[in-house]
N, C-alpha and C positions, 0 to 999 in steps of 0.2 A: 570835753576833755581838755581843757584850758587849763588847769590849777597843774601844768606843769613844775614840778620837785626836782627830778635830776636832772643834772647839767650837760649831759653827754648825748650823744646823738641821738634824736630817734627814728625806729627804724619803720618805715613808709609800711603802706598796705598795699603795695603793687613794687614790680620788679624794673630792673632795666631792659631793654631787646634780648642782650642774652642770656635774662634768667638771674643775674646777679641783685643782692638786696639794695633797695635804694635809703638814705638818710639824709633825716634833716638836723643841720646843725643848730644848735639850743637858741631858743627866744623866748618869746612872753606865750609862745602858743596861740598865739592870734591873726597870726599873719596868714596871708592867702593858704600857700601849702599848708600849713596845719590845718586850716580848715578846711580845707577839701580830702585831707589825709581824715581829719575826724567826719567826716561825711560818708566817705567813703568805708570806712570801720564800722559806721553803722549801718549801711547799707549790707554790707558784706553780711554778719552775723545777723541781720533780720534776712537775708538771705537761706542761712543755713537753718533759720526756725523754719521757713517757710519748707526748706528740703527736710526735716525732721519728721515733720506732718506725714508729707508724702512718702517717706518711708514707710512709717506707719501704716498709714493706709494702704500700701503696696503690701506690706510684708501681713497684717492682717486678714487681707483678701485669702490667703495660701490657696489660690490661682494663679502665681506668676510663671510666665517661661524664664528662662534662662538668659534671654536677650533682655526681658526686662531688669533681672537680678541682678546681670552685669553692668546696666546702663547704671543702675542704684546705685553697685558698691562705686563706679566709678565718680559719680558726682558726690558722692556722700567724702569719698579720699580727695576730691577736690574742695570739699565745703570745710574738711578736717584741716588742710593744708592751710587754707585761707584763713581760719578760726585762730589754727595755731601760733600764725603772724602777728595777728590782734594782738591773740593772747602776751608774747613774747615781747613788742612793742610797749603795752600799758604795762605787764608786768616790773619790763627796764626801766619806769618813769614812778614807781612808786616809792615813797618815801624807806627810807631805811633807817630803823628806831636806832636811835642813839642809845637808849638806859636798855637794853634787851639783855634781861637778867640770866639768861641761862645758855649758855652755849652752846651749839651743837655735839662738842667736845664731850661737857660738861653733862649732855642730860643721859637719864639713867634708864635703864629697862623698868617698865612695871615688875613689881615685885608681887607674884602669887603667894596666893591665899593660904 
């Protein structure tokens, strides 16, 4: 994730102590904190493949208790949360088409048959 595009902050894959979002102010995306921010972005989401799996495999068994259901949903809303960040981060860094022929204004309902 180097071929940084936008100019404006972006937003870290870990928080401050209390919870608040961390940023890095704009560069060539090669500096230490970037790469360690993209290390860690990838880590995170091969993270949540890894918790996918296991869901899977818990929720296929249909043996689970209820302490294991909870332990699930809880890592899975932790693996959601962290995905989310990614997601929101590289989404803010992607280019924004200059000729984008149609507007959001401007686009139309399908028209039935």
């Amino acid at each position: 994730m180097t071929d940084h595009v936008n100019a404006g902050p972006r937003l870290l894959p870990w928080t401050s102590p209390d919870g608040n979002p961390c940023f890095l102010l704009p560069g060539d995306g090669t500096g230490y904190v970037s790469r360690l921010a993209d290390r860690m972005e990838a880590e995170q989401l091969g993270s949540a493949a890894v918790l996918i799996e296991e869901a899977e495999r818990v929720l296929s068994g249909r043996a689970w208790t209820a302490g294991e259901l909870q332990l699930l949903a809880v890592q899975l809303k932790d693996s959601l949360v962290v995905v989310h960040r990614v997601a929101e981060s590289r989404g803010a860094r992607l280019p924004v088409p200059d000729d984008d022929p149609v507007e959001p204004s401007e686009a139309r309902e399908p028209s039935e048959p």
